[in-house]
N, C-alpha and C positions, 0 to 999 in steps of 0.2 A: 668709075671703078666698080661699083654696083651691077650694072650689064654688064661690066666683063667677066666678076665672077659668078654671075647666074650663068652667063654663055657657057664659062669652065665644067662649071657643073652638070649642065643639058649634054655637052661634050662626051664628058666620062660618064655618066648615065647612058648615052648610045653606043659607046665603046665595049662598055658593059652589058649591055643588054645583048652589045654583035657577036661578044664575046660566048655568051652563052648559045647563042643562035646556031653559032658555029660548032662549040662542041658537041649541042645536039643532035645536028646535023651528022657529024664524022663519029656519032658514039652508035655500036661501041666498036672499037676499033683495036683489040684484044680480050685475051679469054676473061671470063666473068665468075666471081666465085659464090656462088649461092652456100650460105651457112644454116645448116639444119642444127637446133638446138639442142638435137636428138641422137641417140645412137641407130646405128642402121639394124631394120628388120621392123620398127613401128609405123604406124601410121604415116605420119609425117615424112619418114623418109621416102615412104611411095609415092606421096603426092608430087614432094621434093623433084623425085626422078623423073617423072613423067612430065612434068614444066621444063623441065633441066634441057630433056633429050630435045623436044619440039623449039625450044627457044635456041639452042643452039644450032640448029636450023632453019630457022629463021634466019637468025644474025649472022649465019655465017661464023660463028666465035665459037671456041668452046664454050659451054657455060659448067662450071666443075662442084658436084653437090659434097659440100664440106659438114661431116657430119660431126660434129663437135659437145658430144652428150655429156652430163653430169650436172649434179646438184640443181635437179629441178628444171633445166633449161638456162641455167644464170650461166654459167658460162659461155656457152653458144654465143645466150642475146649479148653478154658484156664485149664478147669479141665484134658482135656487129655493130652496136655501139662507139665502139672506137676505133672501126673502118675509116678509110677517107671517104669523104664524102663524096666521091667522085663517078657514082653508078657502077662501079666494079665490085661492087660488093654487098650483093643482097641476103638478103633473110628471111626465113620463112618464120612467122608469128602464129602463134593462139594464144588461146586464153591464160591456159598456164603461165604463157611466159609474159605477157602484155597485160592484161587485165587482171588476173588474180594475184600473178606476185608482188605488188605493190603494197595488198594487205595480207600477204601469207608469211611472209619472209620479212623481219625486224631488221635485218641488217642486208638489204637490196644495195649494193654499188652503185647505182643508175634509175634513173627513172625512165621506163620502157615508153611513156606516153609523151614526155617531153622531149627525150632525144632518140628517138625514131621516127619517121615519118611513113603513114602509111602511104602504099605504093595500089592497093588494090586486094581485095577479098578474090578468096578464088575458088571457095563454096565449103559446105558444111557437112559433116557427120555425127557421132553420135558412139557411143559406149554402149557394151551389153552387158549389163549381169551373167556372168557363167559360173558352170559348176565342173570339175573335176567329173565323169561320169560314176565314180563311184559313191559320190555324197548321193545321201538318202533324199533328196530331195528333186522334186517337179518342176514348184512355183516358188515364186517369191516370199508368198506366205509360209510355204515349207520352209526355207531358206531361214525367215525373220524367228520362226517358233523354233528352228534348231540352236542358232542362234543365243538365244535364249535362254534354253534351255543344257547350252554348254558353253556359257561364258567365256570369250579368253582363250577357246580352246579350237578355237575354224581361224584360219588365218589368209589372209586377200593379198593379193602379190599385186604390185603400181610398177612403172617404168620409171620410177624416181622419187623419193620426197620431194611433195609440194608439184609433182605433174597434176593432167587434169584429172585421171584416173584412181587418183591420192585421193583426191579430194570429193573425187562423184564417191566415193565410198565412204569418207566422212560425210558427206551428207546424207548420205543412208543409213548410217549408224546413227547419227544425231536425230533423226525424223522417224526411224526404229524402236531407237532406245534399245542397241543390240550391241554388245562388245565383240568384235572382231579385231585377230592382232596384223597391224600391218606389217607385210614385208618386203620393202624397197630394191628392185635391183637395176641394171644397169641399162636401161632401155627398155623398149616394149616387147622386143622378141624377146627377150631375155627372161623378161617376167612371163609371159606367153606358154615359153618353153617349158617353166617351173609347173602351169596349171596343166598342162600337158602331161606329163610325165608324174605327176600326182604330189609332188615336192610341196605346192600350195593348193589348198582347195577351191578357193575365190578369184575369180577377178571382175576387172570393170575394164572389160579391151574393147579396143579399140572395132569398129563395126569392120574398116577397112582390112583389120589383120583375121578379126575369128569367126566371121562368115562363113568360109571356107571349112574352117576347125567344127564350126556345129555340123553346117550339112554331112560332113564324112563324120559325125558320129564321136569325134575325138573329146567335144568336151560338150555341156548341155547347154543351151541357152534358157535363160529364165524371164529377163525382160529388156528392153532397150529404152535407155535415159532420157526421148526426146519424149517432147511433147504429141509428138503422133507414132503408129507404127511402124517398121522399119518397109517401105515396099516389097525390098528382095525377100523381106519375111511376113510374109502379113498375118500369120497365125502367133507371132509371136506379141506377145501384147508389151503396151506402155508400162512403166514400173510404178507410175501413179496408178494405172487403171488395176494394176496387180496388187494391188493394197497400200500403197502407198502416197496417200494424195499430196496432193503440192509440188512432188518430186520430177523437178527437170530440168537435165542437165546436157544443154546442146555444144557441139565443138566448129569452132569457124578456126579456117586457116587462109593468112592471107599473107603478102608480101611487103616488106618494111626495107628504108635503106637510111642510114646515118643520117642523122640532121645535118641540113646546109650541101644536101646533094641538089644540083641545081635542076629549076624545076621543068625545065626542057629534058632533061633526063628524065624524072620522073615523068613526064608525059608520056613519052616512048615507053618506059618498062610499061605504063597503067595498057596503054594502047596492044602491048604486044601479048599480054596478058589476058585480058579480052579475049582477043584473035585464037589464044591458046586453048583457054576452058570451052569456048563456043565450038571446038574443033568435033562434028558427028563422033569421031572415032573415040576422040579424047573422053567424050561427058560417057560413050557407052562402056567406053573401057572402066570407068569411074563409078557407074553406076552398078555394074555387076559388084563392085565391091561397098557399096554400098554407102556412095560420096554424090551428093547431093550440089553441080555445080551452080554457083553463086557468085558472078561477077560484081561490080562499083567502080565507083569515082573514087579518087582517093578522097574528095571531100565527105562523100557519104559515108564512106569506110570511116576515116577520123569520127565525126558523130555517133557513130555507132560504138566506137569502142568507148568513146564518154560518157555512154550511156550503159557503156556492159563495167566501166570499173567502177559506179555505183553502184548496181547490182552486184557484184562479186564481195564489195568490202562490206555488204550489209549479210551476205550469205557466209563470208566468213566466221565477223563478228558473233553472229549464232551459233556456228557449229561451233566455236571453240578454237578451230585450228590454227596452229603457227608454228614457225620452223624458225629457229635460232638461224 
């Protein structure tokens, strides 16, 4: 009786295993819904579309960029969260939504690191301090002594409570010691549009949206968040090297599908992901806006983001910041 139920077992084991062999095989074999946690005209949705357009030529499938913005990203991620797990439904991830909202947000619906699975990194950017062109200010240090000097009274526009651009700003007021009033609105264009038009004086956008906005003049750049300087700008300096040391705040964006999506599917998205970011046209179209591409394994991706939601809850816990 013993060999015959180990036999059963080995049986349904290879049934299962042809099982998945197979759908990986025939996937995907309808349209694909990529969900952006964001409203469109940010960051993120550009990346979004340009993966979107080339994978669905690839696959032959549509693949349809669902942009799904509000409260921080929590909605997007809870919908991709409770996708079927079946590779029809992927996600674009950052930090915001994966790594820092676990300690930003007291009352998180989901845990992004447990019921997601990363699918594959697909490279990195970066935030710039900007100013409105009429603020009296050059550098950073202008910025921090105005600041200062008028409490309460410059106000910084984010693409959301609790996005990453929320929070690169909290940590520059926290490592400042400078009051600045936030003001949240409905995405990244949207908050963009505000510094634009002179509505808000401040922001921390995104490199891929206001690159364009500095060189034509529309608004000023003062410094960018990463640990080095920006290529496409190289007279523009780091915001640590601008007076503010310790300060650096990089953005990785990568791709996530439901836990329990089976992992022959996640090999094909990881694989065809790859194939996409390494595309000449793709990285130079990318780079003119100022996206740094950066492929993985999903294993090394997983590791990495273990090691960035330490870092995030301890960068938190400092600054002070949380979101009911």
């Amino acid at each position: 009786m013993k060999s015959i139920s180990t036999f059963a077992v080995v049986v349904v084991s290879m049934i299962g295993l042809g099982g998945n062999a197979t759908l990986a095989q025939s996937y995907p074999d309808k349209p694909i819904r990529f969900i952006v946690p964001f409203s469109v005209g940010g960051g993120a949705n550009i990346i979004a579309r340009i993966i979107a357009q080339k994978m669905s030529d690839d696959f032959r499938q549509q693949v349809v960029v669902d942009n799904r913005g509000g409260s921080g990203g929590i909605i997007g991620t809870k919908m991709a969260v409770e996708a079927e797990p079946d590779g029809y439904s992927i996600a674009l991830g950052l930090p915001a939504t994966i790594t820092v909202a676990p300690s930003l947000f007291k009352k998180l619906p989901y845990d992004p690191i447990k019921d997601l699975v990363p699918v594959g990194m697909v490279g990195t950017s970066a935030y710039i301090l900007s100013v409105h062109p009429s603020m009296p200010v050059k550098t950073v240090k202008d910025l921090i002594w105005l600041a200062k000097a008028r409490p309460g009274e410059i106000n910084y526009a984010s693409s959301a409570v609790g996005a990453g651009n929320h929070l690169a700003a909290e940590l520059f007021k926290s490592l400042t010691k400078t009051n600045m009033v936030h003001i949240p609105y409905k995405g990244g264009g949207a908050a963009l549009v505000a510094v634009l038009s002179g509505e808000v004086q401040v922001i921390f956008g995104s490199k891929l949206t206001v690159i364009r906005q500095i060189k034509a003049g529309k608004i000023r750049g003062l410094g960018v968040t990463s640990a080095s300087r920006a290529p496409e700008m190289p007279n523009l300096p780091t915001i640590a090297e601008a007076g503010v040391p310790g300060y650096e705040v990089d953005v990785w964006f990568g791709v996530f599908v439901p836990k329990g999506t089976p992992q022959g599917i996640i090999t094909t998205l990881n694989r065809e992901i790859v194939k996409i970011m390494n595309d000449d046209d793709i990285r130079t179209k990318l780079a003119n806006r100022g996206f740094e591409v950066r492929t993985s394994t999903p294993e090394s991706f997983a590791k990495m983001i273990q090691s960035e939601a330490v870092k995030w809850a301890q960068v938190v816990k400092e600054s002070g910041a949380k979101v009911d």
